[in-house]
N, C-alpha and C positions, 0 to 999 in steps of 0.2 A: 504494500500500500504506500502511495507516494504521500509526501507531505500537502500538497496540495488534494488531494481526497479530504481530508480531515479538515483542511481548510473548508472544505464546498462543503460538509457536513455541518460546520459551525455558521458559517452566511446560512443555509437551507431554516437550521432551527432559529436563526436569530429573525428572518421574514415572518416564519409562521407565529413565532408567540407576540410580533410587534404588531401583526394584525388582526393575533385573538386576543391580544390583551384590550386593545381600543374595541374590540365586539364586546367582551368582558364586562369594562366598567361600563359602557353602553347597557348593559343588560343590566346589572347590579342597581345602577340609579335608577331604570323604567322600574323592577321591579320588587327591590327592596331586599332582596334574597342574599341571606348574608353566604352560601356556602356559592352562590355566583361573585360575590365581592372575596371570600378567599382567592377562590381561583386567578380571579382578577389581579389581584397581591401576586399570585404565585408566576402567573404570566408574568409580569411585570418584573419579579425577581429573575427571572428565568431569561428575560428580553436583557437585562442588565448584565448577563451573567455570560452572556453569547458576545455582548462588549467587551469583558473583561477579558475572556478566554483571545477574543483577537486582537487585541493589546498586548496582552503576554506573548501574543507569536510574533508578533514586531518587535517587542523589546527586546525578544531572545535573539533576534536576526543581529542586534550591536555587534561590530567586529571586537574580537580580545584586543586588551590592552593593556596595560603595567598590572593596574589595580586589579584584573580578569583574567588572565592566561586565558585561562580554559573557555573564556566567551563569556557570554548572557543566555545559554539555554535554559539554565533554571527556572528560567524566569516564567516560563508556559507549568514546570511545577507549581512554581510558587502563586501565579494570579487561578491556578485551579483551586488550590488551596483556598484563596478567595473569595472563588465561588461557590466552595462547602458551605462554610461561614454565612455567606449573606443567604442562601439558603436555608440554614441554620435558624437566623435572628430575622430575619424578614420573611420567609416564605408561612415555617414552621411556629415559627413561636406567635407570629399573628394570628393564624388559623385559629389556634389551640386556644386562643384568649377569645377571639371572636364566638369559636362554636360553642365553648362554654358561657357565654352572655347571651348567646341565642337560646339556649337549650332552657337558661333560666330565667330570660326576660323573653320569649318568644313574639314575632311581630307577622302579622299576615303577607304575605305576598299579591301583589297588585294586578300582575300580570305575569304570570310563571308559564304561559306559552311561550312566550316570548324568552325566555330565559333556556326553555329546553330547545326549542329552536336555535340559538346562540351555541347552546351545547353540542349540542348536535353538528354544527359546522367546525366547531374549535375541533371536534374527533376527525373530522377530516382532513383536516389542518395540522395537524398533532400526527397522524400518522403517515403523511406525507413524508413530515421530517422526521419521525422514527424509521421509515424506510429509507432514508437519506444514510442516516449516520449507519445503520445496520448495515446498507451496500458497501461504505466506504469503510469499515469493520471488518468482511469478510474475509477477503486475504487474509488481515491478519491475525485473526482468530485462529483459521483453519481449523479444526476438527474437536475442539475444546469445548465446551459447554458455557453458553453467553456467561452466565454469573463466574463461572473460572475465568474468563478472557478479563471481565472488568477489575477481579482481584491479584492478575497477573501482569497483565501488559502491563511497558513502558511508556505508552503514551496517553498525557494525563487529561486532552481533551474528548475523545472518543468515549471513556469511560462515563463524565460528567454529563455528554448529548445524551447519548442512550440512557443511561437513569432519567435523565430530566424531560425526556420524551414519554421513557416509557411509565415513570410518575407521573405525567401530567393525562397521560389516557386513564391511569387510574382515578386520579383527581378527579377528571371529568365524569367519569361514570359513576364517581361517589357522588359528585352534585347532582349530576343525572336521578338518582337514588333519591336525593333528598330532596327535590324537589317535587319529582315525581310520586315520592307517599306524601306530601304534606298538600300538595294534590287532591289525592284520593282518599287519605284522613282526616282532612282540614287542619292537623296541627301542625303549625307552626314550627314544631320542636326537630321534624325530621330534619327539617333545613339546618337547623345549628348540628344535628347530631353527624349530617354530610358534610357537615364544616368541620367538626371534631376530629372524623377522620380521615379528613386531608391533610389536618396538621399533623397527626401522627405519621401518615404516611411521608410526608416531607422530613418528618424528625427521621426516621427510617434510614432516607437515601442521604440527608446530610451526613450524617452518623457515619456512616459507609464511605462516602467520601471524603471525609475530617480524615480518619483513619487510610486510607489509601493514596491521598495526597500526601499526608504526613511522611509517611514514609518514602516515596518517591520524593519527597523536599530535602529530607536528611541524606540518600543516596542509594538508590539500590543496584545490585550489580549483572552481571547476565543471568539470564532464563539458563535452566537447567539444559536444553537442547543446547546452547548457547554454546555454555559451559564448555561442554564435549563437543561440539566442533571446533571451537578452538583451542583445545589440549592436542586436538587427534591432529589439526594441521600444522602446532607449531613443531612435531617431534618430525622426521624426514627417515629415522632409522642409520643415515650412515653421518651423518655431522650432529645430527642433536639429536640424543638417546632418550630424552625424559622431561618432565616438567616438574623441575624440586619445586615449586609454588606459583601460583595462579590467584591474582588479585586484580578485579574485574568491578567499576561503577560509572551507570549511567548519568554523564554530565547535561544531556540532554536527550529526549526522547529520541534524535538520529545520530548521537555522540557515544561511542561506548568508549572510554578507556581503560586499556589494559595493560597492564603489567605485573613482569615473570620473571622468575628467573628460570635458565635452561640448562640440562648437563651437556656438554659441549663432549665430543667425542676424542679423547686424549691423543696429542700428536698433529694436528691440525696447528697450521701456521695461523699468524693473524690474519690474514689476509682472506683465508678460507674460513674463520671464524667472520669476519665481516661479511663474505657474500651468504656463510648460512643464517646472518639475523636476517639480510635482507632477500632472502626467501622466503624464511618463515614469517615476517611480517607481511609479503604480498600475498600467499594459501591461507592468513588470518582475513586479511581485507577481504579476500574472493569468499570466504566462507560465510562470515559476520558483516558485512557489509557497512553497519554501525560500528564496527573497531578501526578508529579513527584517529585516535592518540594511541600509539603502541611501545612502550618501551620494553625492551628484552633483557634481562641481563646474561651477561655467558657464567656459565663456572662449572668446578666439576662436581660431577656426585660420589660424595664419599657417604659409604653404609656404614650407618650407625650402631657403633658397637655398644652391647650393655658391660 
């Protein structure tokens, strides 16, 4: 998957919630429905949130400099991180106060056609660009199961579209719900209680992603495939026999740095110790494609006696 996929995933979601959010609070003020003024919020957070993430992919583009070596890739970590957070305190913790004041202070709804109508196009809207970010996902997913791909991959805005897509379909069909009994039972209280659980459901995916950023902001290093392709290309068998250590972290979602040291094959001049790093660093590139910064060290392997 190219970086520009992920790009076209995050424009796709940032259209679709900047045109359901203004359907949204359009509907919430005709008709009064607070679990349609959540949603409203959660659009809104979610439109802010698809800024944030394209921000972070510009700031990460800075070239290195004194202060940087290593770049500004971090930086698409750290503004997803971000958008946990304001997910967090604006999407979640809104909801959660709202559908509890509804639930307790309940208010009739004025026009709730109009609100499920609303609904009903934002699901269409919403899955347009859940199919978006899910195409641009597939490569590199491959054959994982969606919830392991979001808890494993290296790239921190793919993980954040898809929950917030695929939370905002739930959302929707919890307002759907709560509109729809208070409807057909006349009370009031369904609608705070489809507000109640939007917010939990928001509290849910931020949770998930606090945690999954977090750790992709501190460093994490290659995927276990990863791993093993590059042990198994940097050894050749007749110049470098082993890999005494292997230390391997993502400086940026297409930045992998690595570095090793190698048992160098005894009797080799320098000269043939130079051309074998710069072998086994070009079989690391063809394999890992992300291993980008590579240092090798040579030395020999001596077994360790007790």
């Amino acid at each position: 998957m190219s970086s520009g996929d992920s790009k076209k995933a995050i424009l796709a979601a940032f259209t679709a919630d900047a045109g359901i959010t203004l359907a949204k609070f359009i509907g919430a003020i005709l008709t009064g429905s607070a679990s349609m003024l959540a949603e409203a919020v959660h659009s809104l957070a979610d439109t802010a949130n698809q800024g944030l993430l394209l921000v972070g992919r510009r700031r990460a583009e800075q070239e290195p400099d004194a202060l940087h070596p290593f770049g500004y890739g971090r930086n698409r970590y750290f503004y997803s991180f971000i958008v946990a957070l304001v997910i967090f305190l604006v999407g979640a913790l809104y909801a959660i106060d709202e559908g509890i004041h509804k639930i307790r202070h309940p208010e009739e709804l004025t026009d709730p056609i109009v609100a499920i109508v609303i609904l009903v196009v934002a699901m269409i809207l919403e899955s347009y660009s859940l199919a978006t970010a899910r195409k641009a996902s597939a490569l590199l997913k491959g054959r994982t199961s969606w919830w392991r791909f979001i808890r494993t991959t290296r790239n921190p805005e793919l993980p954040v579209v898809l929950l917030e897509d695929s939370g905002a379909l739930i959302g929707l069909f919890f307002a759907f719900l709560g509109v729809g009994l208070t409807m057909v039972t006349g009370s009031a209280r369904w609608d705070g209680i489809g507000t109640l659980a939007i917010g939990f459901l928001l509290l849910f995916i931020a949770v998930v992603l606090i945690v999954e950023m977090k750790s992709l902001l501190i460093g994490e290093g290659a995927t276990p495939d990863e791993d093993r392709r590059i042990r198994e290309n940097l050894v050749d068998g007749t110049r470098i026999d082993r890999v005494i250590y292997l230390k391997t972290q993502y400086l940026s979602p297409d930045e992998l740095l690595v570095a090793t040291k190698v048992a160098i094959v005894p009797g080799l001049d320098i000269a043939e110790v130079a051309a074998a790093i710069d072998d086994a660093e070009a079989r690391v590139r063809a394999a890992v494609p992300a291993a980008r910064d590579i240092y090798i060290e040579p030395d020999l392997y001596r077994e360790q006696r007790v």
